[in-house]
Phi, psi and omega in degrees: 000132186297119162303108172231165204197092167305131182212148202284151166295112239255195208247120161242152197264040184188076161208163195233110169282328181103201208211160134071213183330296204276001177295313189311318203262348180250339163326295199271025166271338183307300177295336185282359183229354194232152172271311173215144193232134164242146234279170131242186218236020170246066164311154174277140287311159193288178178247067203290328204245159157290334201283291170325350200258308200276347156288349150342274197297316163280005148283318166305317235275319180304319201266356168299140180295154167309125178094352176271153192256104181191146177225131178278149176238124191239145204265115187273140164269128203256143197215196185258359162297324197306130172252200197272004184290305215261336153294329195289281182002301203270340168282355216244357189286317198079005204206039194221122162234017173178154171239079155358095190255123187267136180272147169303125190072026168309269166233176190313127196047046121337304187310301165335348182290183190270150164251319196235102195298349188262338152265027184253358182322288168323310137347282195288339203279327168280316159325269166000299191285306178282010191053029188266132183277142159268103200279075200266146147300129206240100180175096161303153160260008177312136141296348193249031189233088183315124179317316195261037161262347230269343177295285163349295194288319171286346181263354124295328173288315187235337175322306190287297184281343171300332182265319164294002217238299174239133195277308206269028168270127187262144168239166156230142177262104211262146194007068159323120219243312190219171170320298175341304159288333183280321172325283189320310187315292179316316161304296190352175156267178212292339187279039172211134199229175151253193179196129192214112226254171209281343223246006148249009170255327178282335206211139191253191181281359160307333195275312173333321192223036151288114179069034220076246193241105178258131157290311212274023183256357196283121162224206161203115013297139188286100221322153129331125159341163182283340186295317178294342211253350159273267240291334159331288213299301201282345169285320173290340162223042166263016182093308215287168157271213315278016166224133177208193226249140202218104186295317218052035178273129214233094194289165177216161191268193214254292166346328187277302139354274216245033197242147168313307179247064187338139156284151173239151198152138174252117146266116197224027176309312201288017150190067207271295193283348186264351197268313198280354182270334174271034208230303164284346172286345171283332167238046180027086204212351174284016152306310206252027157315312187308330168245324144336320191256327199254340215213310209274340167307298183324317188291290168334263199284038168036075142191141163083344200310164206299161138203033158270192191226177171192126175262140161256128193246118175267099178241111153326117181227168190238109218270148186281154174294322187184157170223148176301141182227126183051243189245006199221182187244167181226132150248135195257156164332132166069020182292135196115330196237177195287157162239129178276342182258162186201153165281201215152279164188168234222125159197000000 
């Protein structure tokens, strides 16, 4: 008998849609496992103002198939320009729910991001006073900061002190990487959270240089030791709220990919929830899928939880080899290869 396993339909709190054509071709792998996704906002150009975020959100909202039950949640990009006008702006929206902070040259569109943690002051003092979370990439660009320490190294250099500067600032350390990280969140106070994406849960830094130099494993923060990547497994089906299902899936065409100079982004919307079922099921853990993917982000950013539903079937399938993006091809996570989970159906 096929093993199956209902679950409210869950949220994800990391994901990167794009834009035109290629928003079109990735929209309904989204819509078919989330109820609501929140966006981020660093498109070429990034999306600095509320007026941009919200011509945003109605091109997605245009490009949903008809009839789909799906709400974009959107995200303002924050730079040292942003001022305390323009978060009361973006809170006042309703329809902005966190703002983003990128260290400048972090990851893709980036640059606009911060360098000088001291002109963002104003910026974070209004986040705080309106309750709006701050949602960071956790990561120095120091150069002289070995890559796969720069997670750490930030959560001492600016992490530590930004949460003592401001206590009442809600955060999320958004697709956590290490212990380090997983320590801190738990310790932290309750307004710090994590996001924890499925492809640091599956996969350590060995998957880099499967059959050679694999590009499409290339993400940012960049996977990990096998040590990191069980203290992940076990912060993600441990119960706590403070870590919940976050993807980051960041498609990229194949051209982008498969380059001298690689873009990083993993993509797995297209079976993002069947990939975190095979992940507690391996660790005889899906009870507690439900509040990792469904319950505790909704609770973090006061809103909501779903009440529709979703079965999950644990059946095999096989991931397509590559899918249309636009005018170009995307390869997705696992292409090619088996997924053990399956949706089954939606109501």
């Amino acid at each position: 008998m096929t093993m199956e396993f209902t679950i409210t339909r869950p949220d994800d709190w990391h994901i990167h849609l794009r834009d035109g054509a290629q928003l079109s071709a990735i929209l309904p792998h989204v819509i078919a496992r989330f109820a609501r996704a929140l966006v981020m906002p660093n498109l070429n150009p990034p999306l600095i103002t509320t007026a941009a975020v919200l011509d945003y959100r109605a091109r997605i909202v245009a490009a949903l198939p008809k009839g789909a039950d799906f709400v974009p949640l959107m995200t303002l990009y924050l730079t040292e320009e942003t001022s305390a006008a323009e978060i009361a702006r973006a809170r006042q929206s309703g329809l902005i729910h966190g703002v983003k902070l990128y260290p400048a040259g972090a990851t893709t569109h980036s640059d606009h991001g911060v360098r000088d943690w001291a002109r963002i002051e104003p910026a974070l003092a209004a986040l705080e006073m309106h309750g709006l979370p701050l949602l960071i990439h956790g990561e120095v660009t120091d150069p002289e900061v070995d890559v796969f320490d720069r997670e750490r190294v930030f959560i001492e250099r600016h992490l530590t002190p930004l949460i003592a500067h401001h206590p009442g600032l809600k955060i999320v350390l958004e697709h956590i990487t290490t212990q380090d990280a997983v320590a801190f969140v738990a310790a932290a106070p309750p307004t710090v959270a994590a996001t924890i994406t499925p492809h640091h849960l599956l996969l350590n830094r060995n998957a880099l240089f499967q059959g050679g130099l694999c590009p499409h494993h290339y993400c940012l923060p960049v996977l990990k030791r096998d040590t990191h990547q069980r203290a992940l497994r076990a912060a993600a089906i441990s119960g706590n709220p403070k870590f919940f299902l976050g993807t980051d899936s960041a498609p990229h065409p194949r051209s982008a990919k498969e380059a001298p100079h690689a873009c990083a982004g993993i993509y797995q919307s297209h079976a993002a929830l069947e990939l975190y079922a095979e992940v507690f099921d391996a660790e005889g853990a899906l009870n507690q899928l439900a509040g990792f993917a469904s319950n505790y982000g909704a609770d973090f950013y006061g809103l909501a939880r779903n009440t529709t539903r979703l079965v999950l079937q644990k059946q095999p399938w096989i991931v397509p080899t590559e899918f249309t993006f636009g005018e170009e091809r995307l390869i997705p996570f696992r292409a090619g290869e088996q997924v053990l989970w399956r949706i089954k159906t939606a109501g």
